[in-house]
N, C-alpha and C positions, 0 to 999 in steps of 0.2 A: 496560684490556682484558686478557682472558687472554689468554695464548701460544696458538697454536696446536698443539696436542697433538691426540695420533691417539686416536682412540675408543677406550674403556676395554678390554681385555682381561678377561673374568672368567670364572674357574672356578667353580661349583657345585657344589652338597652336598644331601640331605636333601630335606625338603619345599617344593612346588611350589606349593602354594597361597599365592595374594595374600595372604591375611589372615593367614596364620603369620609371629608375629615375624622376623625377619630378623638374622641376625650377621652383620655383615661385618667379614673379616679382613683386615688389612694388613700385607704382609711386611717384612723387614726391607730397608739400603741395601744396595743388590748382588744382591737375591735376585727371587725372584719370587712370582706366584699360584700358581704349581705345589706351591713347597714349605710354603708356608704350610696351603694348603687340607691337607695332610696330616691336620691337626688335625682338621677335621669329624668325620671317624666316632668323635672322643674325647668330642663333646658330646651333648646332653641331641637324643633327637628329638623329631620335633615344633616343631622350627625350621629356618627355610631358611637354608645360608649360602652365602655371596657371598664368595669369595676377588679382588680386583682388583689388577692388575699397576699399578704406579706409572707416571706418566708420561713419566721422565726416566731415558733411558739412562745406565747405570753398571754399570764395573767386569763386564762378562759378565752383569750385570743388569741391574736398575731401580732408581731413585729418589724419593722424594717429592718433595725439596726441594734447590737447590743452597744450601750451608754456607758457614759461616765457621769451620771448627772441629768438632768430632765434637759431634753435641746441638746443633749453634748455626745455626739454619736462618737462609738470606736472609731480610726480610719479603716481602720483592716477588716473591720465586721460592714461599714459601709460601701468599700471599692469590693468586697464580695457580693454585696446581694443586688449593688448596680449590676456588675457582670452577668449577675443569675437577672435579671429587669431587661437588660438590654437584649440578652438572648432571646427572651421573649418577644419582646417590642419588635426584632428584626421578622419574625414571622409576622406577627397578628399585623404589622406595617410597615410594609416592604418600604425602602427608600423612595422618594417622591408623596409618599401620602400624608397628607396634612395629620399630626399631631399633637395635640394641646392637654398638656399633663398637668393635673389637679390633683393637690393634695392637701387633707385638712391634720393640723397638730404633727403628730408624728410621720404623717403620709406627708405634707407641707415642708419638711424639712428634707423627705426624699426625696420630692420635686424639685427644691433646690438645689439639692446635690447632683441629681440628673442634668438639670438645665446648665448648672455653672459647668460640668463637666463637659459637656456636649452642645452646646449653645446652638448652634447649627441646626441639630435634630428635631430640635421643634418647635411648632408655629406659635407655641402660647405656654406659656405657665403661671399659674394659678400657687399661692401661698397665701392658706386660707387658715388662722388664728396659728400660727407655727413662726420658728425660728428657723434660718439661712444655718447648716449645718457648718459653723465656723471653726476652725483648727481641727479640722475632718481632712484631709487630705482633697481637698477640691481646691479650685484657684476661685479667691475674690478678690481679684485687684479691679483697679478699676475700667469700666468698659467691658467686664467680661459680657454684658449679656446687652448688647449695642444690637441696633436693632430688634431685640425678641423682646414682644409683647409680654406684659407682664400683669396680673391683675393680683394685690395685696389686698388683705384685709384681716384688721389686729380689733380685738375688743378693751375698750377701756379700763374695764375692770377683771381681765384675763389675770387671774391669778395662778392658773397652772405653768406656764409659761414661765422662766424668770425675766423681770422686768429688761434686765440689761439687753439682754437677747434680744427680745420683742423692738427695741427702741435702735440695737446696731442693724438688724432686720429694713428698720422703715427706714432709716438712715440711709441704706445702703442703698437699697432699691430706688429710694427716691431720688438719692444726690448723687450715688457714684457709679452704678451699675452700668450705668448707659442704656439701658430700657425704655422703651418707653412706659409708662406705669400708669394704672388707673390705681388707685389707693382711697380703700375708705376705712372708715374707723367705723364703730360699734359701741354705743354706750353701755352690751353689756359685757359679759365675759364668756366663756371659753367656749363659743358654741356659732354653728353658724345660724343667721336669723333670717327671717321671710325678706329682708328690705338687703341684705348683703346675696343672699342665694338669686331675687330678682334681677341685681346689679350682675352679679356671674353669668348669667342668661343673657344679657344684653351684651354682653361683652365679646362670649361665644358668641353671639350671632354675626357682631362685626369681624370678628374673627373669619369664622368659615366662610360668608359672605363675600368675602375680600378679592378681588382678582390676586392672583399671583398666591395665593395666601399656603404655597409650601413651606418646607423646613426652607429656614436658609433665607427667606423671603429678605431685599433691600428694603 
């Protein structure tokens, strides 16, 4: 059973109709929806976003998941606060509506854990300077994320991150996932930058743009 966690906290952006694609952004550990949603007015319009505050108080912030190690989520504190995520996600987008889950550092690691979980549920996912939440109770074998779009980006000198992580991450996405993957690199470190935030925006836009471009999309 999940934790008992307090109803989701979410900031808005953009278009309000049901049937417009939907991004939802996830902030980093320590931070919140305040400062993530900043992003919005850098993306494609003509989609609605969803900034949501993490469940688990940290640090003057929020949380996704309690860790064993930086990248190294609980399984049992991470299959809870997907539970408490998805119950959300089933309101704010009812099945059939396009959505494309963006997460940066520790929000990028929930994304991953969402997507590999649920591959199906959505049009795009975004792992934005973060690690693939590995020996977490999620499946990475290979192919799990065949056909769903995927857009990575790691910085060179990301030293928050541990390297290993950061390297089975781009490994993974790029050779074994089965994704399709757009992947850029960053020569700085731990932060997203004007030249990766524009590439995310273009990316969105092929995204929602898409015919067909629901969950589940061939």
């Amino acid at each position: 059973m999940s934790a008992p966690f307090a109803a989701p906290v979410v900031a808005t952006y953009g278009e309000t109709s049901p049937d417009a694609p939907l991004v939802v952004l996830l902030h980093g550990r320590g931070s919140n929806e305040q400062d993530i949603i900043s992003l919005a007015p850098h993306l494609p319009t003509g989609v609605g976003t969803a900034a949501v505050q993490a469940p688990i108080a940290e640090g003057g912030g929020y949380a996704w998941f309690a860790n064993r190690g930086i990248g190294r989520p609980v399984a049992e504190s991470l299959a809870d606060t997907m539970a408490w995520f998805r119950n959300w996600l089933d309101t704010a987008a009812p099945a059939g509506r396009p959505v494309i889950v963006i997460g940066f550092s520790g929000g990028g690691a929930f994304a991953g854990g969402l997507a590999l979980s649920e591959p199906a549920r959505f049009s795009g996912a975004g792992i934005l300077f973060a690690t693939l939440p590995f020996d977490a109770g999620v499946p990475v074998e290979p192919s799990q994320l065949a056909h769903l779009p995927v857009f990575v980006a790691q910085g060179d000198q990301d030293h928050v991150i541990p390297a290993e992580l950061l390297s089975r991450t781009w490994q993974y996405l790029t050779e074994e996932s089965g994704a399709p993957v757009v992947a850029r690199r960053s020569p700085g470190g731990h932060g997203i930058t004007a030249p990766i935030l524009a590439e995310l925006g273009a990316w969105i836009y092929e995204l929602s743009a898409a015919p067909n471009s629901g969950p589940g999309r061939p």
